[in-house]
C-alpha angles and dihedrals in degrees: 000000000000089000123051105244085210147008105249123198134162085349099300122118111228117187116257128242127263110254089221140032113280096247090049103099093048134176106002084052104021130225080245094044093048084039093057088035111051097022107045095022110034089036104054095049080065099044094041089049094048092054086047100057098033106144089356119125080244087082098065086066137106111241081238093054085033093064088046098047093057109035115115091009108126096203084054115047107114085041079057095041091057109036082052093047077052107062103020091064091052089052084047086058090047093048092064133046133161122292090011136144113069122113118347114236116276102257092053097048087056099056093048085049090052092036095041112015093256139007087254099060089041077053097044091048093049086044084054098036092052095041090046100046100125104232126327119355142096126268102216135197105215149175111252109174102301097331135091112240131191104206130159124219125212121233110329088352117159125194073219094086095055095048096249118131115237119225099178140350135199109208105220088182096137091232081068094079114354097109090047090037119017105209101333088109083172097051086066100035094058087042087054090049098042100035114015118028122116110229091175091054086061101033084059098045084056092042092054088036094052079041099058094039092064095046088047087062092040113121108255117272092027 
């Protein structure tokens, strides 16, 4: 991840902070939503993970290899649930800024034209996956090979797991809009893509991600 999902130190996992001011995103995310969000949730998967792997080898860990380590695996699912809630919803803060949404940069909309035939269909399928997500869970844009995917994630759910790089994410968590919203999930998810998405926050994750991929197949000693 391009952003550290926490601030790690001594072994111990500290939120993040915002990287913006709490009332920036008004009034599509308001200054009390963000409030209840970042602060109580967000902050409570922290606080909650760091309880869980207290004097643990786990603690040794980065959030990212965190995540990995103990995903699948049955004895360590709540240690999972909270180390992905985690990151995913730094990666959520970094997906949106204000005034955000427009055109995507040239080299990404490049990428959604070749991947989906245009930006605004890549657009409309993460607006659907995201109002159609049954229940709690993320609709994600991600790297797959060389191709752009809209996929949704249940519950505490990371593209992660299944090694695809992330790009953006909308968090449909009820406790994302309700209180701006109420139930109108679609209401919020179109505000966040016309208004509020960061394009740039994507075009450089798959900048990095297409970067790293070619040193990666470099001869040794390039």
């Amino acid at each position: 991840m391009h952003a550290s999902a926490t601030t790690e130190a001594a072994g111990r996992h500290e939120l993040p902070p915002l990287p913006y001011a709490i009332d920036a995103l008004d009034p599509l995310i308001s200054a009390r939503t963000l409030g209840f969000h970042y602060g109580k949730h967000h902050g409570g998967y922290v606080d909650t993970l760091n309880t869980l792997i207290a004097d643990t080898p786990l603690a040794q860990l980065s959030l990212e290899d965190l995540v990995l380590e103990t995903s699948g695996k049955p004895g360590q699912v709540k240690i999972f649930n909270n180390a992905a809630q985690a990151w995913n919803h730094t990666f959520y803060w970094r997906s949106l800024r204000p005034q955000g949404g427009g055109e995507p940069p040239a080299a990404l909309r490049q990428r959604m034209t070749t991947s989906f035939g245009s930006w605004e269909a890549c657009r409309k399928q993460l607006s659907i996956t995201a109002t159609s997500q049954f229940g709690s869970g993320w609709a994600w844009l991600v790297l797959d090979g060389d191709e752009l995917r809209v996929t949704s994630t249940t519950g505490a759910g990371t593209p992660l797991t299944d090694r695809l790089t992330p790009l953006l994410t909308i968090d449909v968590w009820e406790h994302a809009y309700y209180l701006d919203h109420q139930n109108r999930r679609a209401d919020y998810v179109s505000a966040v893509l016309e208004k509020l998405v960061d394009w740039d926050f994507a075009a450089d994750n798959l900048a990095q991600a297409l970067t790293s991929r070619h040193r990666a197949q470099l001869p040794s000693g390039s």
